[in-house]
C-alpha positions as CSV (number, residue, x, y, z in Angstrom):
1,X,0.0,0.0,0.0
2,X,2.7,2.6,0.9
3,X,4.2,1.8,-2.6
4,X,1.4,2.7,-4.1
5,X,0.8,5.9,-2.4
6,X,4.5,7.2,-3.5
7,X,3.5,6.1,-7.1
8,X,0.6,8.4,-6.9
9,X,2.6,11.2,-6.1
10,X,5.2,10.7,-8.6
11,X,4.3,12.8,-11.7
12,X,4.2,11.3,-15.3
13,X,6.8,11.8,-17.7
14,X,5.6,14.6,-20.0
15,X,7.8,15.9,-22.9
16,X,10.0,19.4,-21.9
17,X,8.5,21.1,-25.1
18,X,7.3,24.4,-26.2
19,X,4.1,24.4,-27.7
20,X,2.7,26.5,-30.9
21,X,0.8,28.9,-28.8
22,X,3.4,29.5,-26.6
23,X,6.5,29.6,-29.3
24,X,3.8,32.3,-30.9
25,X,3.5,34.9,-27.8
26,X,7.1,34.4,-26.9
27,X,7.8,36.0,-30.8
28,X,5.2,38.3,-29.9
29,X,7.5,39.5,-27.1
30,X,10.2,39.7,-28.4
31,X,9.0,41.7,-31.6
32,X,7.7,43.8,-28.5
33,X,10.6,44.4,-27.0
34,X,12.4,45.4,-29.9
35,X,10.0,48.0,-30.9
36,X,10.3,49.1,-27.5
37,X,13.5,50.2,-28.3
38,X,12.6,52.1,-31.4
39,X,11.9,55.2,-29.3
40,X,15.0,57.8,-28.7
41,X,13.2,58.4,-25.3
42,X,13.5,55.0,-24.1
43,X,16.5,54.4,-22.6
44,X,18.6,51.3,-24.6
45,X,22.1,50.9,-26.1
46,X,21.6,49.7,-29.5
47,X,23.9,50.7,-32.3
48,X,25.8,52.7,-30.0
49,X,30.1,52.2,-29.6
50,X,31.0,49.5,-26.9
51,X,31.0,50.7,-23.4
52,X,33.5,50.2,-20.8
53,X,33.4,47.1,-19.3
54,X,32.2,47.3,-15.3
55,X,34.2,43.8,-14.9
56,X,37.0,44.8,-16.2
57,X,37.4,47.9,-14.5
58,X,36.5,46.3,-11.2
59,X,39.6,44.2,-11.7
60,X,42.0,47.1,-12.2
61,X,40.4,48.5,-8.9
62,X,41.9,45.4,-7.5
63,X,45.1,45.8,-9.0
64,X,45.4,48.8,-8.1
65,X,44.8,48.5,-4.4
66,X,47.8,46.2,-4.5
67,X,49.9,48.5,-6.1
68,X,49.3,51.2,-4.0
69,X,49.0,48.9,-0.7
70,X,52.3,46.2,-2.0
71,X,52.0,43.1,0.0
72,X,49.1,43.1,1.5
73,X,46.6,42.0,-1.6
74,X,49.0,39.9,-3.4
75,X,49.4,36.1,-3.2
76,X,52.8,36.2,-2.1
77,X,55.5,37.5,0.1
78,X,57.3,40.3,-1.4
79,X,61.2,41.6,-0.2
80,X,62.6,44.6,-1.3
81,X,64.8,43.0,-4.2
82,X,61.2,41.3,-5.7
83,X,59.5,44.9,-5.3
84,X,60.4,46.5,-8.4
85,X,59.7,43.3,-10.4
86,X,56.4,43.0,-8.9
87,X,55.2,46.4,-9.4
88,X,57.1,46.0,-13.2
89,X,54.4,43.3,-13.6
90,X,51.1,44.7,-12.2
91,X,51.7,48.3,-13.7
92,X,52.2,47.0,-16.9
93,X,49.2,44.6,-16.9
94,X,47.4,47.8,-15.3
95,X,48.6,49.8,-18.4
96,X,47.5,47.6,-20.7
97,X,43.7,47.3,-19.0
98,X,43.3,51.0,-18.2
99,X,44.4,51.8,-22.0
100,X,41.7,49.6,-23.5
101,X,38.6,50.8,-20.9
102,X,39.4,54.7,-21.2
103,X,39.7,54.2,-25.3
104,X,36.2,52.9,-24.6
105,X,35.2,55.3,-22.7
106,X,36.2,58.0,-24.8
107,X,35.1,56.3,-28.2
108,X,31.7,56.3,-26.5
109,X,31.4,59.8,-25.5
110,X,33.0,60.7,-28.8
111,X,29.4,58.4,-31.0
112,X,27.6,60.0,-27.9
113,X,28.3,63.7,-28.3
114,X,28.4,63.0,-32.2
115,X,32.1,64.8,-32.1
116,X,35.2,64.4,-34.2
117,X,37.3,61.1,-33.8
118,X,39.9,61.6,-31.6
119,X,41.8,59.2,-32.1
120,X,40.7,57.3,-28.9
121,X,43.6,54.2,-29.4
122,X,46.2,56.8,-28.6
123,X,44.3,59.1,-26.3
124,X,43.7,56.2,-24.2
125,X,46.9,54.9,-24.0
126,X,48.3,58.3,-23.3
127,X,46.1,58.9,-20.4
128,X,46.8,55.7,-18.7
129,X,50.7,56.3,-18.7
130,X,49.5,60.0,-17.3
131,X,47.4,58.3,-14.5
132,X,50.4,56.1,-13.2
133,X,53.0,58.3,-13.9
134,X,50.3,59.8,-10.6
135,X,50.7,56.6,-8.5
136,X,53.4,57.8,-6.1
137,X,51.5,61.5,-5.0
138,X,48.1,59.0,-4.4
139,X,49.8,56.5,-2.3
140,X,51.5,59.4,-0.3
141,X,47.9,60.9,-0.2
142,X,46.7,57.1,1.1
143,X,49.2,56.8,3.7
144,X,48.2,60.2,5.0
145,X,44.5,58.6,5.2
146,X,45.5,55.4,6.9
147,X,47.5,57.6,9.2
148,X,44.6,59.8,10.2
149,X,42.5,56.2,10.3
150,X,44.8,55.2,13.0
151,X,44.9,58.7,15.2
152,X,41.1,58.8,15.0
153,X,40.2,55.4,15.8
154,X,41.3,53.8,19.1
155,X,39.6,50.8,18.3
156,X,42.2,50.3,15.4
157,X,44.7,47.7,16.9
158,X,47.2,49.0,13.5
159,X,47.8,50.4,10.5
160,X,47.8,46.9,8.6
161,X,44.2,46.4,10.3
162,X,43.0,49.6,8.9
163,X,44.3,48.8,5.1
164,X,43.1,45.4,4.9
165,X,39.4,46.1,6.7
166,X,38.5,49.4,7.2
167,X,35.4,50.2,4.6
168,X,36.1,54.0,5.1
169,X,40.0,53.3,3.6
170,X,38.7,51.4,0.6
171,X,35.9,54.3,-0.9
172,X,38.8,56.9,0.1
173,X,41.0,54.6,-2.1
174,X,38.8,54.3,-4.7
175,X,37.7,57.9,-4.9
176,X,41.6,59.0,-4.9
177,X,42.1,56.6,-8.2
178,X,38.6,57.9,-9.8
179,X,39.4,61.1,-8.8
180,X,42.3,61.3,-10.8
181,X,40.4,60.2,-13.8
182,X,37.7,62.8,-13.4
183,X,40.0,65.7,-13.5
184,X,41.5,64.2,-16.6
185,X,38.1,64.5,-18.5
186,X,38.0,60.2,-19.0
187,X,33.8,59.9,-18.9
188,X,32.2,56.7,-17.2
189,X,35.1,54.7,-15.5
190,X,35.4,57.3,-12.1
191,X,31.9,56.8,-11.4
192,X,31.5,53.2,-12.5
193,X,34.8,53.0,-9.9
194,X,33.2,55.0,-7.0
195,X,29.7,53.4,-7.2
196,X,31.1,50.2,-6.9
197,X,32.7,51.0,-3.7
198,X,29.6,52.5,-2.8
199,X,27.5,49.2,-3.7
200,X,30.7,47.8,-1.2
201,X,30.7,50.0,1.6
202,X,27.4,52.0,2.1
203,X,29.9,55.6,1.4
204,X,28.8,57.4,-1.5
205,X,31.4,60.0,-2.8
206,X,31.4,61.0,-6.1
207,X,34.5,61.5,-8.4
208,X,34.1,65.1,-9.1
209,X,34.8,66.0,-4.5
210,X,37.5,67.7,-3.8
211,X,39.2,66.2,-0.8
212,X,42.2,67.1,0.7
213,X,44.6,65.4,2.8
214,X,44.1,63.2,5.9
215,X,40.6,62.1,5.8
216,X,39.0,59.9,8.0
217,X,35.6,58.3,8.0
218,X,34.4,56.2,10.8
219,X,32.2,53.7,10.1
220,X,30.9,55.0,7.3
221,X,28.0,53.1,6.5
222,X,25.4,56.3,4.7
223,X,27.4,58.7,4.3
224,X,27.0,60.9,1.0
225,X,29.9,63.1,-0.5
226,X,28.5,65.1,-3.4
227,X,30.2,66.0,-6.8
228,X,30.8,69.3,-5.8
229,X,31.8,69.0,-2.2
230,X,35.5,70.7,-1.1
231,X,36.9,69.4,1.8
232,X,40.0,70.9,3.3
233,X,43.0,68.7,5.5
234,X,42.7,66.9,8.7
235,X,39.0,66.6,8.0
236,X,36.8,63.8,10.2
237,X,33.3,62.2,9.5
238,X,30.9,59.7,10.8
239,X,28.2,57.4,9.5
240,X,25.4,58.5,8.4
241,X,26.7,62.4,7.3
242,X,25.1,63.9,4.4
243,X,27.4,66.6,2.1
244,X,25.2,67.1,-0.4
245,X,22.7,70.0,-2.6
246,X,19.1,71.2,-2.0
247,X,16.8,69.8,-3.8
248,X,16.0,71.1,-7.5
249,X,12.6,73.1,-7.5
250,X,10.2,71.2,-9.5
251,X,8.9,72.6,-12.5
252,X,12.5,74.1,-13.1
253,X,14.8,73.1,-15.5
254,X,16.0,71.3,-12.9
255,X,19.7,69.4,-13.2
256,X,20.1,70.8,-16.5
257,X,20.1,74.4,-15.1
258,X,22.2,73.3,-11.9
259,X,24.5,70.9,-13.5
260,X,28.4,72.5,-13.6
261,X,27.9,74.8,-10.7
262,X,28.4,74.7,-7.3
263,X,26.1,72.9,-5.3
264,X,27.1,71.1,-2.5
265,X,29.1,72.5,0.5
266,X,32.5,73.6,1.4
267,X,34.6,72.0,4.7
268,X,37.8,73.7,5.8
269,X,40.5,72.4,7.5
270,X,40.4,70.5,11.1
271,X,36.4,69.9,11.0
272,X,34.7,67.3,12.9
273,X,31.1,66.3,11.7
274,X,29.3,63.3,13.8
275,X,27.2,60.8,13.0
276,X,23.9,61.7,11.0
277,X,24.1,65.4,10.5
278,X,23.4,66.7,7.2
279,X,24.7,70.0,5.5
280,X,23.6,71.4,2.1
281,X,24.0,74.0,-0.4
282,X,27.1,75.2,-2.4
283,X,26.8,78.7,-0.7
284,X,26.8,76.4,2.9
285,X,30.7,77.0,4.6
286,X,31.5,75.2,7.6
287,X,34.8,77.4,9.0
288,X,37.9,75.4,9.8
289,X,38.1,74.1,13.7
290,X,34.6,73.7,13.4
291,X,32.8,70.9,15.3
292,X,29.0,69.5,13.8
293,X,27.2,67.5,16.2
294,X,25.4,64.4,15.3
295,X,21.8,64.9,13.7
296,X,22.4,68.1,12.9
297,X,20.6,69.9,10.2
298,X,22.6,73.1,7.9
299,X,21.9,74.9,5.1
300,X,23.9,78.0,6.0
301,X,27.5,78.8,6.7
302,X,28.7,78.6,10.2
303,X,32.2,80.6,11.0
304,X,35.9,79.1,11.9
305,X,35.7,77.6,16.2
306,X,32.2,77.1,16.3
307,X,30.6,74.0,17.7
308,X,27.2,73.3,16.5
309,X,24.5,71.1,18.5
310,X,21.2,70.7,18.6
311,X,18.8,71.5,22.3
312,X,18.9,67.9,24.6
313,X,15.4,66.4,23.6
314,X,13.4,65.8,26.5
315,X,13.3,62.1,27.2
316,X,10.1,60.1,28.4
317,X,9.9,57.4,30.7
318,X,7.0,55.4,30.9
319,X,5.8,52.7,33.1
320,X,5.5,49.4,31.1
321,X,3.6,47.2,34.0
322,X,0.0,46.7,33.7
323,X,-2.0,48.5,36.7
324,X,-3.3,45.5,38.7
325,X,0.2,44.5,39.0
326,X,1.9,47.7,40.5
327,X,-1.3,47.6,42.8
328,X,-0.3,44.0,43.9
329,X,3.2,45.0,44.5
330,X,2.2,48.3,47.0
331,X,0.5,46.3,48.9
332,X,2.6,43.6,49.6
């Protein structure tokens, strides 16, 4: 009897096929689709030059990071007489990598913009020679960061601790390397680079900040650096702070109107901003020595040695027992 019951619950064999009808509405959809894409307003890709390749620019992140941080990402031990042939290696695979995405890059924005050839081959491979020949200033840039990591953090147990885990190091890392790119002119790769640490991280900063030396962000986890953010030396942040623009006025013409100017704040020198606060506007200037406290909201300038707080809220406590119980207990 139990054999039987498993046979009844054991399907028949039926034949993996498509039917007619169904072969006929999956043409359908497709021919639907592609008309789809017919429309300039719809958003598609067709018949446009390749685009960089998110994959391959993720790996020369990675290569990257163990250029600039040497034996600590690489899979082995390196002494100072195998240094020059390791970086020999990886900066020449690097070259090679970088030259092909920012000729794409370029060779896209070139078919976008319907502009002159440019000869993107050479351009490309000209730029990435100019971005390593700017290796050395980043990492001295780095080791400032990691540095101010390490002074601002007495959790951090060392500076090897900070390079290999700290989230904060790896979007400033990633920033410094797309930033470098930005300034350049290359379109696509810096913010393909910085949202991908952002997608890694939870720290947004766009390519286009301006951010100066020793910078430390604790934790981490929300916080937003806009494209036209400057932010002076020495400079510290928590999770959750917001750096970024007012809002465009709807029925405006909105980014289009607002896109190339100023519109996100200024940080001098020697600022502290804690956890949460937010501060907006391109005109907005926090003074240098300046301390922000957590959950605190600006939109207009404050001047050099000023601490800005928030009043204490008020806190409630409330009794959670039900009545017939505190009764009980009185009278006992």
């Amino acid at each position: 009897m139990a054999d039987d019951r498993e046979m009844e619950n054991i399907c028949e064999y039926e034949e993996d096929v498509i039917i007619p009808s169904q072969e006929a509405r999956l043409k359908a959809a497709v021919e639907a689709m592609a008309r789809s894409c017919e429309h300039e307003e719809n958003v598609n890709h067709v018949g446009a030059a390749l685009i960089p390749s998110k994959d391959e620019i993720i790996r020369i992140l990675g290569i990257l990071q163990d250029i600039l941080f040497p034996g600590y990402f690489g899979r082995q031990e390196l002494t100072h007489s195998t240094l020059s042939y390791h970086l020999g290696h990886e900066m020449t695979i690097a070259f090679e990598l970088l030259a092909a995405q920012i000729s794409k890059s370029i060779r896209h924005e070139c078919r976008r913009m319907d502009s002159l050839c440019v000869k993107c081959l050479q351009k490309g491979r000209e730029e990435a020679i100019v971005f390593l020949e700017k290796l050395p200033a980043i990492r001295e840039k780095l080791a400032r960061d990691v540095r101010a990591h390490y002074d601002g953090d007495p959790a951090s147990k060392s500076l090897d601790e900070i390079v290999f885990s700290y989230p904060g190091l790896y979007a400033i890392l990633v920033y410094r390397v797309a930033h470098e790119l930005y300034i350049r002119n290359i379109p696509l790769m810096p913010r393909i680079m910085t949202e991908h640490a952002h997608s890694l991280t939870g720290i947004d900063i766009n390519p286009g900040a301006t951010i100066g030396s020793d910078f430390f962000i604790d934790h981490g986890t929300g916080v937003v650096i806009g494209e036209t953010t400057d932010i002076g030396d020495r400079v510290r942040i928590y999770q959750g702070v917001t750096l970024g623009a007012l809002s465009v006025p709807r029925e405006s013409e909105g980014g289009n109107y607002l896109r190339g100017r100023k519109r996100h704040p200024t940080i001098e020198d020697d600022v502290t901003i804690y956890a949460q606060a937010t501060i907006l506007g391109g005109e907005t200037v926090i003074g240098a020595r300046c301390v922000i406290g957590g959950n605190v909201w600006l939109t207009s300038s404050v001047p050099p040695d000023t601490t800005v707080l928030i009043e204490t809220p008020r806190h409630v406590f409330k009794e959670d027992r039900p009545a017939a119980t505190r009764n009980r207990t009185a009278h006992s």
